[in-house]
C-alpha positions as CSV (number, residue, x, y, z in Angstrom):
1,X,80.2,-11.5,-56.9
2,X,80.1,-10.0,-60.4
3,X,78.2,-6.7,-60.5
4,X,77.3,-7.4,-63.9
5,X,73.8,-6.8,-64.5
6,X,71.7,-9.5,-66.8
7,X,72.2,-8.1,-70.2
8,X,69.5,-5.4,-72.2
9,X,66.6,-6.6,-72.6
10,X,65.0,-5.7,-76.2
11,X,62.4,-2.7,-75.5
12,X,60.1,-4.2,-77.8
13,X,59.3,-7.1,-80.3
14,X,60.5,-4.8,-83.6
15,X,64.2,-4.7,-81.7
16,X,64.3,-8.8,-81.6
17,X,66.5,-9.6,-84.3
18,X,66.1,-12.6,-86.1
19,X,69.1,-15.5,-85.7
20,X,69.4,-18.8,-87.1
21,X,66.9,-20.7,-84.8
22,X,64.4,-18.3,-85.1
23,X,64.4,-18.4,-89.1
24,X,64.7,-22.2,-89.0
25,X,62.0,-22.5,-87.0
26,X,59.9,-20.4,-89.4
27,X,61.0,-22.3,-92.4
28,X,60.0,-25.3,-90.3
29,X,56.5,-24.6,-89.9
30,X,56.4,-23.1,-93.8
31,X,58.0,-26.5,-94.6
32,X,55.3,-28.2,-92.9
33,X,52.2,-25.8,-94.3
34,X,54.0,-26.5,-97.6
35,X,53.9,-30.7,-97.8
36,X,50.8,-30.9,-96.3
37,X,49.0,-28.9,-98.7
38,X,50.7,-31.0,-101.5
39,X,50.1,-34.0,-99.7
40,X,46.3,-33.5,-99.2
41,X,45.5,-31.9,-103.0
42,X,45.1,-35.0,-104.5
43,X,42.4,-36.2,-102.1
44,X,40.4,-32.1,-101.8
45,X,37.5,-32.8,-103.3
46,X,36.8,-36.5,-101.5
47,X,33.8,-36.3,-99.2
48,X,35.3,-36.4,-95.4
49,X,33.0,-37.3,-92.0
50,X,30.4,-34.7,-91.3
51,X,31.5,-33.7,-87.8
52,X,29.1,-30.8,-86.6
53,X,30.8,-29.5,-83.6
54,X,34.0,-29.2,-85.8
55,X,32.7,-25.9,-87.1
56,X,32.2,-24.4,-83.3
57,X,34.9,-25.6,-82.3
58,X,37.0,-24.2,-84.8
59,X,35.7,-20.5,-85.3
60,X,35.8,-20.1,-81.5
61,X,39.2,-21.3,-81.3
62,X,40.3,-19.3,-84.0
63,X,38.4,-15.8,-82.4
64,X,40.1,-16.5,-79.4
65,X,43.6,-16.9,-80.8
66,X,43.3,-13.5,-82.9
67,X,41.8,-11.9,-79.5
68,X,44.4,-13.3,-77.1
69,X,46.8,-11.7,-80.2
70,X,45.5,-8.7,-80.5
71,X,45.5,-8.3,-76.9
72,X,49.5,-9.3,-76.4
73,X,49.7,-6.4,-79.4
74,X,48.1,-4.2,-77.2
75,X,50.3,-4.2,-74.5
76,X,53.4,-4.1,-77.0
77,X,51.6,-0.8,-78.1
78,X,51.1,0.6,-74.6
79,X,54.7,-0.3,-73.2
80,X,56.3,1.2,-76.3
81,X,54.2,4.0,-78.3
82,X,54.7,1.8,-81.7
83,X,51.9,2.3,-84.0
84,X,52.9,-0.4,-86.0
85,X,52.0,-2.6,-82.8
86,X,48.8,-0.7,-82.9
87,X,48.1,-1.2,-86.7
88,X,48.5,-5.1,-86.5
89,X,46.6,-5.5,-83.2
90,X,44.1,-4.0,-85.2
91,X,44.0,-6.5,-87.9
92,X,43.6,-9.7,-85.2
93,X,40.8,-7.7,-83.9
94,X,39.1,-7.2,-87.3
95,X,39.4,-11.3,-87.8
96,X,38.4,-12.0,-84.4
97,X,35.0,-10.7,-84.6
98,X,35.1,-11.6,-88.0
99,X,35.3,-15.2,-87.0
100,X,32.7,-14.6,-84.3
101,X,30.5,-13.8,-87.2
102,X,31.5,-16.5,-89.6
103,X,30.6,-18.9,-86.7
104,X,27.3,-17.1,-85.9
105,X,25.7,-17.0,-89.7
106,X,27.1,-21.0,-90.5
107,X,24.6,-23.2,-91.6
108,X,24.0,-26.0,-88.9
109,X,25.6,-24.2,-86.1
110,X,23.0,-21.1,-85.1
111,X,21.5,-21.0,-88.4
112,X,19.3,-23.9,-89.6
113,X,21.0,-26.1,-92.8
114,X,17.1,-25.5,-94.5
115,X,18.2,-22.5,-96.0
116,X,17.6,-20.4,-99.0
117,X,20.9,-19.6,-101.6
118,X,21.2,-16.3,-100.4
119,X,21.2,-17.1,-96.5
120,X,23.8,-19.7,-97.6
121,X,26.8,-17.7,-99.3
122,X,26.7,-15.6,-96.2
123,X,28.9,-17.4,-94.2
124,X,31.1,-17.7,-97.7
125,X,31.3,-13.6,-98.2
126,X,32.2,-13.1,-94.5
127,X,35.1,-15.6,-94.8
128,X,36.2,-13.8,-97.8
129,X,36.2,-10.7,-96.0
130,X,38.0,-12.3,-93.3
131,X,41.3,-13.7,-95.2
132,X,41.0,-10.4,-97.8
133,X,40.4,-8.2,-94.9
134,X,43.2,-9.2,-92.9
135,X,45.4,-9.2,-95.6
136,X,44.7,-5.4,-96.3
137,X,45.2,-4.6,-93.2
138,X,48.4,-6.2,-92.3
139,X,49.8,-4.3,-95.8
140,X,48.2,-1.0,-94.6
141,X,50.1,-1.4,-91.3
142,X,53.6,-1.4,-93.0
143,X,53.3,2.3,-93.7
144,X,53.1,2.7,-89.5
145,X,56.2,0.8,-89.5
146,X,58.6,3.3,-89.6
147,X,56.9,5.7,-87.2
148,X,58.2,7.1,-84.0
149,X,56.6,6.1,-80.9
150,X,54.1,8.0,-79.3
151,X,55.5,9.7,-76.2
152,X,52.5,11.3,-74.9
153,X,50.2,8.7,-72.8
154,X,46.9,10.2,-73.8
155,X,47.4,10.7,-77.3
156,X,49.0,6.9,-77.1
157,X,45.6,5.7,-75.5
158,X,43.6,8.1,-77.9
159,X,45.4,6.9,-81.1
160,X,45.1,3.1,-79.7
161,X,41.2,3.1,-79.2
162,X,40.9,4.6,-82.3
163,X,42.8,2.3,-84.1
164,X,41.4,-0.6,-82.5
165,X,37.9,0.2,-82.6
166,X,37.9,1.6,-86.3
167,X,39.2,-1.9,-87.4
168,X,36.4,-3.9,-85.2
169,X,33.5,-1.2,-86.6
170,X,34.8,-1.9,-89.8
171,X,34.5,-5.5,-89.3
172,X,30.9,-4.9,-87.8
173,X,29.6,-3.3,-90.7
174,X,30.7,-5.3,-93.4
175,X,29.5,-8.4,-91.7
176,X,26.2,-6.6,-91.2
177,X,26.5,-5.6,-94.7
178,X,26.7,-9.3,-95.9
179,X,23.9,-10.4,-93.9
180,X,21.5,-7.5,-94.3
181,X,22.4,-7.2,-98.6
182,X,22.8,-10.9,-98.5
183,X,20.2,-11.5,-101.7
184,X,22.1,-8.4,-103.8
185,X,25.6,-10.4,-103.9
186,X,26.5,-12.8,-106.4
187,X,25.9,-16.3,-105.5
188,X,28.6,-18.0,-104.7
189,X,26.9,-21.1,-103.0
190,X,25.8,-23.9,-105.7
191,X,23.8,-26.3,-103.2
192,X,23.6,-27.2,-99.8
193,X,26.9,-28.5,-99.3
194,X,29.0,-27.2,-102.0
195,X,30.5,-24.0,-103.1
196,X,32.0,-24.9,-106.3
197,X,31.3,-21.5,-107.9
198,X,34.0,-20.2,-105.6
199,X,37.4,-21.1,-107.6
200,X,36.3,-19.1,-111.0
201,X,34.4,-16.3,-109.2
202,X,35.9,-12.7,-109.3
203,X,35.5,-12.2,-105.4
204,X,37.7,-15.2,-105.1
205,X,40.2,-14.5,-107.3
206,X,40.4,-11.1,-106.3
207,X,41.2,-12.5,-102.3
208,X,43.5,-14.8,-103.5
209,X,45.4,-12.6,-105.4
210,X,45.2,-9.8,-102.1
211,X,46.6,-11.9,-99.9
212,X,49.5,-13.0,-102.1
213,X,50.1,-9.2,-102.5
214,X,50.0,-8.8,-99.2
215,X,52.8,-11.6,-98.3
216,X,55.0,-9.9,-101.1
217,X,54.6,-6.6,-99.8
218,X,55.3,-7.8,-96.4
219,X,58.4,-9.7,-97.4
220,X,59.4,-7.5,-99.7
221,X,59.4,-4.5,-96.8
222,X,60.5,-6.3,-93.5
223,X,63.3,-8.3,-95.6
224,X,62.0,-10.5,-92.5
225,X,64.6,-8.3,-90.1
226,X,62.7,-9.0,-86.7
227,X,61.3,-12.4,-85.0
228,X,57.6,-10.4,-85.3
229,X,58.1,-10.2,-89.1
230,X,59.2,-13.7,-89.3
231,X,56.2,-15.3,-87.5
232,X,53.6,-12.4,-89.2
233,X,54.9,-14.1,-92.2
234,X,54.0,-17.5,-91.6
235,X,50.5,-16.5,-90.5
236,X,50.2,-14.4,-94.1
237,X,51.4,-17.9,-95.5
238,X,48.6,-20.5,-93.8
239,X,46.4,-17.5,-94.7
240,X,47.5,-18.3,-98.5
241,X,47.5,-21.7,-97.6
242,X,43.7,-21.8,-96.4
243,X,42.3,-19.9,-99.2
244,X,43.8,-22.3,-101.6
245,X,42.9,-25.6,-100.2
246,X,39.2,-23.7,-99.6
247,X,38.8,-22.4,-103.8
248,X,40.3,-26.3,-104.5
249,X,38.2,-28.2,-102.1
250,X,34.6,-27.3,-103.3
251,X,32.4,-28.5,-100.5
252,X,32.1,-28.3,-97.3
253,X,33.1,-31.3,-95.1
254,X,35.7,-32.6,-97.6
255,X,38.8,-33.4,-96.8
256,X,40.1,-30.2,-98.3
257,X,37.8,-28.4,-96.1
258,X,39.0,-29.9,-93.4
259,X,42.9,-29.5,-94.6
260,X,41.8,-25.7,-94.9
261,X,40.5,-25.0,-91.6
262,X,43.9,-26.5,-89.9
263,X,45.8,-24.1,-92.1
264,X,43.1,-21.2,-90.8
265,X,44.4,-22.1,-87.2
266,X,47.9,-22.4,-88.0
267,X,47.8,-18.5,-89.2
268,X,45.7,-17.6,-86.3
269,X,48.4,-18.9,-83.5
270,X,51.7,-18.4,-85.5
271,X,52.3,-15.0,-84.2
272,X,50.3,-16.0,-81.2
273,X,52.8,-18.9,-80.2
274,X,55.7,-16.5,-80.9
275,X,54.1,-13.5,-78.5
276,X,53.8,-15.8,-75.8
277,X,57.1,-17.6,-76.0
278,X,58.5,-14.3,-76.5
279,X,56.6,-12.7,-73.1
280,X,57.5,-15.9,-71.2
281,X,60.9,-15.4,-72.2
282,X,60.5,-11.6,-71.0
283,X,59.2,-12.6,-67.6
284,X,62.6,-14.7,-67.3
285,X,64.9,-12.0,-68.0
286,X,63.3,-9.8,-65.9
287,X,63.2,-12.0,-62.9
288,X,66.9,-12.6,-63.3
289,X,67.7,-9.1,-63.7
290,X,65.4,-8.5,-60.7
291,X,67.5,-10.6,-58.6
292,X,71.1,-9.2,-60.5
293,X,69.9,-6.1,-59.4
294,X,69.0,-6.6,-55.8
295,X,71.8,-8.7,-55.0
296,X,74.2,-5.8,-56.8
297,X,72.3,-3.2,-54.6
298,X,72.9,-5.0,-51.2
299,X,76.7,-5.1,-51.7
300,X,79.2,-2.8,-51.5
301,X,80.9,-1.8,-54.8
302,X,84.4,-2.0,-53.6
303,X,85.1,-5.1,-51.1
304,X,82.0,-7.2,-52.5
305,X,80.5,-7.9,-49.3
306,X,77.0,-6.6,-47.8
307,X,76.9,-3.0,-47.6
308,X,75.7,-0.6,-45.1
309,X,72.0,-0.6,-45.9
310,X,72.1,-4.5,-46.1
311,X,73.3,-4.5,-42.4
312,X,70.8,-1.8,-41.6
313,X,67.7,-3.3,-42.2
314,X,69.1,-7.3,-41.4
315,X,70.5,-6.5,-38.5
316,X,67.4,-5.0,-36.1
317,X,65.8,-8.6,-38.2
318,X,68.1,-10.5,-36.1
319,X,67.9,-9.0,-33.0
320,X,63.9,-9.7,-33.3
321,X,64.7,-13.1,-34.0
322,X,67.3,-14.2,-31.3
323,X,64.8,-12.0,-28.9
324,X,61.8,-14.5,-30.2
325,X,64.2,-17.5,-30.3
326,X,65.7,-17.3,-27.1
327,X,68.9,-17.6,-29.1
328,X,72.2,-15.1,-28.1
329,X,73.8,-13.1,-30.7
330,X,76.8,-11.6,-31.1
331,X,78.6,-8.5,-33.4
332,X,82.0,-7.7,-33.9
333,X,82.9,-4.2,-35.1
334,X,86.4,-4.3,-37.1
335,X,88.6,-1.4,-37.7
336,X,91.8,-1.9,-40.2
337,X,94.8,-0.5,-38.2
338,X,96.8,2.5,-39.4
339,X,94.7,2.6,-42.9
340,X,95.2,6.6,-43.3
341,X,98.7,5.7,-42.7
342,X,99.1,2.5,-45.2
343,X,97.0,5.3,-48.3
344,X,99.5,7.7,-47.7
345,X,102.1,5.4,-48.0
346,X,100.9,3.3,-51.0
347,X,98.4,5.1,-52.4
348,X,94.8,4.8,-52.8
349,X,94.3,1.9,-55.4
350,X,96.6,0.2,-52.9
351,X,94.5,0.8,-50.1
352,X,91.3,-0.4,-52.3
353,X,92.8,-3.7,-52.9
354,X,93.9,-3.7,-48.8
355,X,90.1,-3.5,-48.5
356,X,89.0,-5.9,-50.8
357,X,91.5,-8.5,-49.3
358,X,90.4,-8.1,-45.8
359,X,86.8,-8.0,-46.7
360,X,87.5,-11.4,-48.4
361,X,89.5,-12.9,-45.5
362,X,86.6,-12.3,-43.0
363,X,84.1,-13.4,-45.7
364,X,86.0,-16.8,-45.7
365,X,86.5,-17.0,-42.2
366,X,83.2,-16.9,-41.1
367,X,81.8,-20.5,-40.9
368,X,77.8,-20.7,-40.3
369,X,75.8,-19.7,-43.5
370,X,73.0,-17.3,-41.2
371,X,76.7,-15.3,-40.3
372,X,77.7,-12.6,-42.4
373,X,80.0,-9.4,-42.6
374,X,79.3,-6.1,-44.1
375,X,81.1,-2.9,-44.5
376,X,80.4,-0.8,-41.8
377,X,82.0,2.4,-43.7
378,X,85.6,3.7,-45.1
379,X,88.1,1.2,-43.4
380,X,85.5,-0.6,-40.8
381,X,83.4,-3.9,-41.2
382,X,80.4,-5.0,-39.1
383,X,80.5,-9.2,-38.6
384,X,76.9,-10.2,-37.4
385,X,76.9,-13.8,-35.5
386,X,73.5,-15.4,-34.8
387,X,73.2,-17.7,-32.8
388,X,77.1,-17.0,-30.9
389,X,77.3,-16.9,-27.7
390,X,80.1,-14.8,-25.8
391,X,83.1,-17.5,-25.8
392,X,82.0,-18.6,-29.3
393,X,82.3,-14.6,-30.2
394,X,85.1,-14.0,-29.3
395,X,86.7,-17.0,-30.3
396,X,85.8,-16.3,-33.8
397,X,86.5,-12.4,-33.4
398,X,89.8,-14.2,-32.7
399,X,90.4,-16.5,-35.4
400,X,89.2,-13.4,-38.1
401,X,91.8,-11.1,-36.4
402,X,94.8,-14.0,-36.6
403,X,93.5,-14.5,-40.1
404,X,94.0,-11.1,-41.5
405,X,97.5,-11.1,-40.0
406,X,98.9,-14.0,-41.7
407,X,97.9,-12.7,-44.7
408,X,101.5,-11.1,-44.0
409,X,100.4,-7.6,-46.1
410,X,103.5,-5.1,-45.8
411,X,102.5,-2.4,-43.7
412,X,103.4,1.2,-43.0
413,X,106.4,1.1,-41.4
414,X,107.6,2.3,-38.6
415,X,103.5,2.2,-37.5
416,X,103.2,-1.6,-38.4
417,X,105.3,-4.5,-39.9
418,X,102.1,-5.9,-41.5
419,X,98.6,-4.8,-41.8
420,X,96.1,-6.3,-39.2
421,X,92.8,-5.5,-37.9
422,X,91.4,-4.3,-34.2
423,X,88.2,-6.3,-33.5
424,X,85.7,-5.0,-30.5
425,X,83.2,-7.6,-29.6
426,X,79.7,-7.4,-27.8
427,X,77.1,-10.1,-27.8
428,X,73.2,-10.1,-26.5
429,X,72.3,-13.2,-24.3
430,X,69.5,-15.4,-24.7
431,X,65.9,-13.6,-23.7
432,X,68.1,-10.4,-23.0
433,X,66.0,-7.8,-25.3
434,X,69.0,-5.7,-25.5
435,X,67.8,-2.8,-28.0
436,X,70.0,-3.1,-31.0
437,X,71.9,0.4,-31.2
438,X,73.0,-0.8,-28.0
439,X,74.9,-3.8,-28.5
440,X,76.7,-1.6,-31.3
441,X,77.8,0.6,-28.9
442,X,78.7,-1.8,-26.7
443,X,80.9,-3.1,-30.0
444,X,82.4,0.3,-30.8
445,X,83.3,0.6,-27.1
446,X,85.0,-2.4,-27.7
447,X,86.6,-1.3,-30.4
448,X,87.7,2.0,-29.4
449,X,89.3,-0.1,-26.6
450,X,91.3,-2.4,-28.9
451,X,92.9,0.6,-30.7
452,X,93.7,2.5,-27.8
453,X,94.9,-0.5,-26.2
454,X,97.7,-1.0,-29.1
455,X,95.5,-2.2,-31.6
456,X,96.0,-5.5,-33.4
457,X,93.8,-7.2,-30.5
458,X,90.1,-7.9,-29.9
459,X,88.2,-6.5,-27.0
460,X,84.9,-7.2,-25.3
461,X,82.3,-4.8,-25.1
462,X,80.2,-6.8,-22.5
463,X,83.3,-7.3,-19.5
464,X,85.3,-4.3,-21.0
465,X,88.2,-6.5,-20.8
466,X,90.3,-7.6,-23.1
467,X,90.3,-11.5,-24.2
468,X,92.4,-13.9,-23.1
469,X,94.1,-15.1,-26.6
470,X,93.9,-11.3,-27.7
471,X,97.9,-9.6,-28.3
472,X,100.3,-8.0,-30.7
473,X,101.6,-10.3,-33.9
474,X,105.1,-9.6,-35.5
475,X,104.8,-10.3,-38.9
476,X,107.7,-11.2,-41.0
477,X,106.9,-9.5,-44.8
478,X,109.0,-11.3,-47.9
């Protein structure tokens, strides 16, 4: 078994460096954002299908995404202390309710089309104030970049709600603001189904050129180092992308429109795709470090096989079972012979590899996959055989103490030609309820037994006598 443990995990999404998939993956979808706005300019202004639920559809998808975001942010802030996770959670939230307003104020959703100008540029201003107000924010969040994490938990949680609620208040009130001062802003609307006035206006202009800033800023500041810049990138781009096809399409319902909205979706689940593939990928690691690390903390360090605790807490299991079962069940203490003798003689390293050799050999020689061996402690192993009867005990006590004697491992002269093991042997019979600490003392009767018998033998703890095929081997060492 390798005690390796799966590797680090990154602590947070700012540590997850970007590698050649990643950024062709990005360059992908900016590829894609890239041809179909050439592809659909030609055709902007050309009247598409008036599909009402489109709208709803849309602007509650679109609130959702930059919720679900902002809450996968969230957590990335609490885990980690990052205020730049903070900062940018912030700015999903501001679109997010933003949207929810945009949806709420559109003519022909809540609002009745029989409007009058001013009622109709509201949903226009507070779409503005969505792409522009987004873009600010995700600029303003670069200067939390560099900022250490918060180690206090309530000044993380007070910082958080702060940061998080100031950004939704602030979307609040300028929605509110747009639909209370609705007949003091310019008018932006020219009919009842256009908005031409929208690609020379100054509030246009002015978030158009914001939200290239902001992608220039961003890129010019991240260099695009981590996956989280790479994919907040690609949002700030579809961002770009819908306020352009928006300013070129003119009128709501055209194909343009349309062609704008997508891109509006696209920026709302870049990141959003990226923090869940990310968090799934998480999950993964964990769960196979989850099982590294319980499988590396049930075996012994040295010989590789279960340790103690393992066969503490398995063992009483499978006495409860062969009790419930009706099934017998037998355990075989081991003992290495003259091992204070072989690390005096060789050394200690030697006698490590001795260990790990036998511990191997009586791994191997055990045949049923419920069996299992452990060490018991310093030069002693604990075989557990569900399911064995006594004759099939001690036949296998047998065949694991012939086993480690062909191995034909010099020995300690004049104490032993070759290492080999003592084996004591004690097994409970069906429907006996023998409490387990006493069938291990029947073992390390047994054992004591073997030893003091001449050792290299295996001895039963249940007739106190010694086995019929049990006896001394000569081994021959090259």
């Amino acid at each position: 078994m390798s005690h390796q443990l799966y590797p680090t995990m990154e602590a947070t999404l700012l540590q997850i460096p970007t590698r050649r998939n990643h950024r062709l993956a990005a360059i992908t979808a900016a590829a894609a954002i890239v041809c179909a706005v050439v592809a659909v300019w030609p055709l902007l202004t050309i009247q598409g299908a008036v599909m009402r639920p489109f709208m709803p559809m849309f602007a509650t998808s679109v609130a959702l995404s930059e919720g679900l975001t902002a809450f996968l942010l969230w957590t990335q802030y609490r885990a980690s202390g990052r205020a730049y996770f903070a900062a940018i959670a912030s700015a999903y939230a501001f679109i997010g309710v933003t949207a929810a307003f945009h949806l709420a104020v559109y003519p022909g959703v809540f609002a009745t089309e029989n409007l009058g100008p001013a009622e109709r540029q509201t949903a226009i201003w507070i779409w503005l104030l969505w792409r522009g107000g987004f873009a600010v924010l995700v600029a303003l969040s670069l200067a939390t970049r560099t900022r250490p994490p918060i180690a206090n938990m309530k000044r993380r949680t007070q910082y958080g709600l702060l940061t998080i609620g100031g950004s939704v208040t602030l979307s609040v009130a300028l929605c509110e603001a747009a639909i209370i001062g609705r007949h003091r802003l310019p008018g932006l609307v020219e009919n009842a189904g256009s908005y031409r006035h929208l690609s020379p206006g100054w509030a246009t202009l002015a978030v158009a050129g914001i939200c290239v800033t902001a992608l220039g800023v961003h890129l010019a500041v991240t260099k695009l180092r981590t996956l989280m810049d790479l994919w907040l990138a690609v949002a700030l781009f579809a961002g770009l992308a819908d306020v352009a096809l928006t300013l070129g399409a003119g009128a709501r319902y055209s194909l343009g429109w349309y062609a704008a909205r997508i891109a509006s979706m696209v920026s709302a689940s870049a990141l959003l795709g990226m923090l869940m593939y990310e968090t799934s990928r998480t999950y993964s690691k964990l769960a196979d470090a989850h099982r590294a690390l319980k499988e590396f903390s049930v075996h012994d360090g040295l010989t590789g096989v279960f340790n103690r605790a393992y066969f503490d807490e398995r063992y009483p299991q499978e006495m409860v079972r062969a009790a419930a079962s009706a099934h017998p069940l037998a355990i075989l203490l081991v003992d290495v012979d003259h091992f204070k003798a072989y690390n005096d003689a060789f050394g200690h390293l030697a006698g490590d590899e001795c260990l790990r050799r036998i511990a191997q050999t009586l791994n191997q020689g055990l045949i049923r996959p419920e069996h299992f061996v452990a060490r018991y402690g310093g030069e002693e192993f604990v075989v557990v055989l569900p399911a064995c009867d006594t004759f099939t005990g001690i036949a296998t006590a047998e065949r694991l103490r012939k086993s480690v004697a062909d191995m034909a491992m010099a020995g300690p002269a004049p104490q032993m030609s070759c290492v080999t093991v003592s084996i004591g042997h004690a097994s409970a019979t069906s429907g006996a309820g023998v409490p387990p600490a006493i069938l291990l003392a029947n073992a390390d009767a047994a054992l004591y037994r073997a030893k003091t018998m001449g050792r290299n033998r295996v001895e039963d703890g249940a007739t106190a006598q010694s086995s019929e095929t049990s006896g001394t081997v000569h081994c021959s060492v090259n």
